[in-house]
C-alpha positions in Angstrom: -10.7 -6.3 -15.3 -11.8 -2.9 -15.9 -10.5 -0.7 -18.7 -9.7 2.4 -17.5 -10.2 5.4 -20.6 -7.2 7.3 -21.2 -7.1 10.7 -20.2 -4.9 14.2 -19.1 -5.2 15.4 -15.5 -3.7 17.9 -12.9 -1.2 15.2 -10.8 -0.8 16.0 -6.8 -2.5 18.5 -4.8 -2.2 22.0 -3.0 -5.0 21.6 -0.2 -4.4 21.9 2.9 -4.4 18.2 4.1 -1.6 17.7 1.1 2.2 16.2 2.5 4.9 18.3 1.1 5.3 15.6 -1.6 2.2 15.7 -3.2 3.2 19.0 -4.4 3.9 20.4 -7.2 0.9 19.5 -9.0 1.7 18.9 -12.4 -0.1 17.8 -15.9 0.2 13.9 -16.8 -0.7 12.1 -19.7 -1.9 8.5 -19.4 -3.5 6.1 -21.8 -6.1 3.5 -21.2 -5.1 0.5 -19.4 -6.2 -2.7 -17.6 -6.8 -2.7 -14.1 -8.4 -4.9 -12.0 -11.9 -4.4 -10.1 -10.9 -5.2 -7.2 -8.0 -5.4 -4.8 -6.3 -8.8 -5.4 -8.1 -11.4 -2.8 -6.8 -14.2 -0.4 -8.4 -16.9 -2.8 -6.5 -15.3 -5.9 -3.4 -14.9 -3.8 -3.7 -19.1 -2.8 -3.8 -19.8 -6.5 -0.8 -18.4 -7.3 1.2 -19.8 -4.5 -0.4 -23.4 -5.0 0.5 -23.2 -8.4 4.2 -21.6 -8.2 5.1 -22.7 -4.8 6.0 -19.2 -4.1 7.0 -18.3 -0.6 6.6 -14.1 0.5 9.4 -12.1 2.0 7.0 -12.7 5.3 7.8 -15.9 5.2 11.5 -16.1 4.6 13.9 -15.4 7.6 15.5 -11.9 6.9 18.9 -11.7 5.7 21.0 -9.7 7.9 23.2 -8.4 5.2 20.9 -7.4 3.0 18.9 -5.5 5.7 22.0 -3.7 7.0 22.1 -1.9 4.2 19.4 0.0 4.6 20.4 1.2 8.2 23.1 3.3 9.4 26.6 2.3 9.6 27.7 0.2 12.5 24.1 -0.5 13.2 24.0 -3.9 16.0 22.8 -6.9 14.8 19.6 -7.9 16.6 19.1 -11.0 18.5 18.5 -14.3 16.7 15.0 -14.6 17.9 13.7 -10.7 15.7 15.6 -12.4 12.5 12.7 -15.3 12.1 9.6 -14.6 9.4 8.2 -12.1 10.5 5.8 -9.1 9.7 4.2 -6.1 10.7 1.0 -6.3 12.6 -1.2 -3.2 14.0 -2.0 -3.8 17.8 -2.4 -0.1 19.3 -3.1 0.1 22.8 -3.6 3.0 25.3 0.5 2.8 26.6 1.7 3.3 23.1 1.5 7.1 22.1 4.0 7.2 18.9 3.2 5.6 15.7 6.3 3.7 15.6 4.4 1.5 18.9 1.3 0.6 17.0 2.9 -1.9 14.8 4.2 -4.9 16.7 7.0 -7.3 14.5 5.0 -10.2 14.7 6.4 -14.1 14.6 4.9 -16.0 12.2 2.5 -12.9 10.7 2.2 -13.5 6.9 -0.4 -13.8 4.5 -2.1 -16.9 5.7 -1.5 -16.0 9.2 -2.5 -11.9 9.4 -2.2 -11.5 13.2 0.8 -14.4 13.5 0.8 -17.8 14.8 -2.6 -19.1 15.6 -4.6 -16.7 13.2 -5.8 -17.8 10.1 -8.1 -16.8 6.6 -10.7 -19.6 6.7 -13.7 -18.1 5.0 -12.3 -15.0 4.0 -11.3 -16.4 0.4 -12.8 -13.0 -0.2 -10.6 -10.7 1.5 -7.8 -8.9 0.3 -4.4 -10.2 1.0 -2.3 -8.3 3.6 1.8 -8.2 4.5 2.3 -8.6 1.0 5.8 -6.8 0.1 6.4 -5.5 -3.2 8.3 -8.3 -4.2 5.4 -10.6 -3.9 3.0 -8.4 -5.6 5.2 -7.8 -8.6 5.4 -11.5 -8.8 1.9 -12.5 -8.6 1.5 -9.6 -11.2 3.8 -11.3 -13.4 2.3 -14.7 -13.0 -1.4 -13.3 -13.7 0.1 -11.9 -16.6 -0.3 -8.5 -15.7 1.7 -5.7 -13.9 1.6 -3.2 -11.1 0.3 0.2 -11.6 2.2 3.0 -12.3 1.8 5.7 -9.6 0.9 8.2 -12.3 -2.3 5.7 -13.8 -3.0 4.5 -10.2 -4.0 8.3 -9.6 -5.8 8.6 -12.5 -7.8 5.5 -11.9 -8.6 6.8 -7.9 -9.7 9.9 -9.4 -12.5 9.0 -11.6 -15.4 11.4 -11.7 -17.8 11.6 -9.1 -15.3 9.4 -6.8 -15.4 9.9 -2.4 -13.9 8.7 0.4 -17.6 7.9 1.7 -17.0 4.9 -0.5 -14.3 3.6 1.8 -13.3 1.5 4.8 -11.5 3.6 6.6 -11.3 4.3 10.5 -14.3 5.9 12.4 -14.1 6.7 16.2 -10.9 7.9 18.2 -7.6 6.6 16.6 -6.3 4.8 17.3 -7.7 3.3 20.1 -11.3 3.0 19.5 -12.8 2.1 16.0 -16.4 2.8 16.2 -17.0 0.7 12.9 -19.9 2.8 11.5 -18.9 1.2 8.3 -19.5 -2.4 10.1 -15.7 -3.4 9.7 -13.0 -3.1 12.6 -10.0 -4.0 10.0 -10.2 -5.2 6.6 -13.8 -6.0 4.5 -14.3 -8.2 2.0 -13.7 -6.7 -1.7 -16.8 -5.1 -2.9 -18.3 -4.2 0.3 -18.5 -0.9 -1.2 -19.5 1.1 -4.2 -17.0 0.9 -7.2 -16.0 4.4 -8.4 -17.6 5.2 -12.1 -14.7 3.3 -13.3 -16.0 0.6 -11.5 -13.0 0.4 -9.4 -13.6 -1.2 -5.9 -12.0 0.1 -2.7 -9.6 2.7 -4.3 -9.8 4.5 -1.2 -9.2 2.4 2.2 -9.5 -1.3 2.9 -4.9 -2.3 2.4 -2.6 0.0 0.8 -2.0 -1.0 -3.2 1.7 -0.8 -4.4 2.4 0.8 -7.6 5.5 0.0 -9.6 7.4 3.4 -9.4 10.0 4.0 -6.9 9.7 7.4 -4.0 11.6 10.0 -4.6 10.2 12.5 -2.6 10.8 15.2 -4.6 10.1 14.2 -7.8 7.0 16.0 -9.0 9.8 19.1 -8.8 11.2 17.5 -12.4 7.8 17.3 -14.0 6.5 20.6 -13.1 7.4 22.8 -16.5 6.2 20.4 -19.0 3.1 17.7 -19.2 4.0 13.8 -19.0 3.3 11.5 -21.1 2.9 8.4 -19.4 5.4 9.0 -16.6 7.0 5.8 -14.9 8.2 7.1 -12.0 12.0 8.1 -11.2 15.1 5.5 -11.6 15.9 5.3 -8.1 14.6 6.4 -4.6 15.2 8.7 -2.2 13.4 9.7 1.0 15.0 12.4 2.9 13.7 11.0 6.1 15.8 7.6 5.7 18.3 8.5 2.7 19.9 4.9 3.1 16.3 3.2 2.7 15.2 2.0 -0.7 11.1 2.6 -1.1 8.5 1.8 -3.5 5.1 4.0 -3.5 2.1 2.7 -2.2 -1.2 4.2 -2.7 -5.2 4.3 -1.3 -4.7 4.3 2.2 -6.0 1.6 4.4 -8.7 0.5 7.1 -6.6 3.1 9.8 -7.0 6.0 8.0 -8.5 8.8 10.1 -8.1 12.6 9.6 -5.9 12.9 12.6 -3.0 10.6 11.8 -3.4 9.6 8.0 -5.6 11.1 5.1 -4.1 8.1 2.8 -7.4 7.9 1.2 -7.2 10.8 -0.6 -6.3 10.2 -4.4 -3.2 12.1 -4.6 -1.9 11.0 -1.0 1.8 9.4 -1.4 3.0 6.6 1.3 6.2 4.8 0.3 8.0 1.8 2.2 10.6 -0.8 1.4 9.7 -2.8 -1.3 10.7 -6.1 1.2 8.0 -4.6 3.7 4.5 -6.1 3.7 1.8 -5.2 6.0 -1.4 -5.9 7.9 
């Protein structure tokens, strides 16, 4: 693990690639902390589950009533065969304009399985876990005997000086259809196929998304703005204007299809949130 010093900062941003929810920016207090060099890996993932018998969300067959709530009222059930384990997997193609057509449900997608049944993670002990909800990385936390992240520390742990997103595998070419792989990697790399930041932090920016422990509100930097924070945990519920009746956790970092002209995610102070029972690719 790597201690990360403690330290006062400027949280958010006002540039011109910033979402309305990275703003205001705002001063934030944070001391040192543990963190771990790199993202946590497929081998480190296997250990947990061998030694727990821990099954993901992916892996359990969704329950209807729970997932109800989170849509509007009088929403149909589906059909038997989209309730199975499931998860979300990336497969773009040139018929699929909207973002909401890239990602396919996928039968049988989980962690061992990234692109479903028939897919596998021999000889990528090395990798780092994907459709991994919240759930199950607050529980391998636990186990490690550790925790998530606060948003507020992850921030201050992506920003450390002298950090850049040249450091990161992130999407070259024409998104989302052609990934050019100038950094050598079509998807995910291996954990430290890239420079640490001078935290010695490995793949802060691109490679999976990292959850932190805080829930989204999207406007909550709008309560922190006339005072500084001392160690801010995040608000005590969520709310995201775009799906009110949706629970979300914040994920940070950005992933392997970032690109300018869809998602900047890479950037420290970019904000992604999604249901803490959603993992994905």
């Amino acid at each position: 693990m790597v201690l990360v010093p403690a330290g006062e900062f400027l949280m958010g941003s006002s540039d011109e690639q910033a979402r309305p929810d990275e703003n205001p920016q705002h001063k934030v207090k944070v001391n040192a902390f543990w963190m771990d060099a790199t993202e946590v890996t497929n081998a480190q993932f296997r250990k947990f589950v061998e030694a727990t018998g821990y099954v993901t969300t992916a892996e359990q067959k969704p329950d209807w009533e729970e997932l109800k709530k989170q849509l509007p009222p009088n929403t149909p059930k589906p059909e038997d065969d989209v309730l199975v384990p499931a998860s979300l997997v990336f497969h773009p193609d040139e018929h699929h304009a909207s973002p909401g057509e890239w990602w396919q449900w996928t039968k049988g997608a989980s962690w061992k399985h990234p692109q479903g049944e028939g897919s596998g993670i021999d000889g990528k002990d090395d990798y780092p876990v994907t459709h991994i909800s919240w759930y199950d990385a607050n529980a391998y936390a636990k186990w490690a005997g550790k925790r998530l992240p606060t948003e507020a520390e992850w921030e201050w742990a992506a920003r450390a000086p002298g950090d850049s997103k040249t450091n990161a595998n992130i999407w070259q070419g024409e998104f989302p259809h052609h990934n050019s792989m100038e950094d050598k990697f079509e998807r995910t790399a291996p954990v430290k196929s890239f420079h640490p930041n001078t935290y010695g932090l490995f793949d802060m920016a691109g490679n999976v998304w990292e959850w932190c422990s805080d829930w989204y509100d999207a406007g909550y930097y709008n309560k922190l703005k006339e005072q500084v924070s001392d160690n801010p945990e995040g608000p005590k519920q969520s709310y995201d204007p775009e799906e009110p009746t949706v629970q979300k956790k914040v994920i940070r970092g950005g992933s392997f299809m970032c690109h300018d002209s869809y998602c900047s995610g890479y950037r420290p102070s970019a904000r992604m949130k999604v249901s803490p029972d959603t993992g994905l690719e």
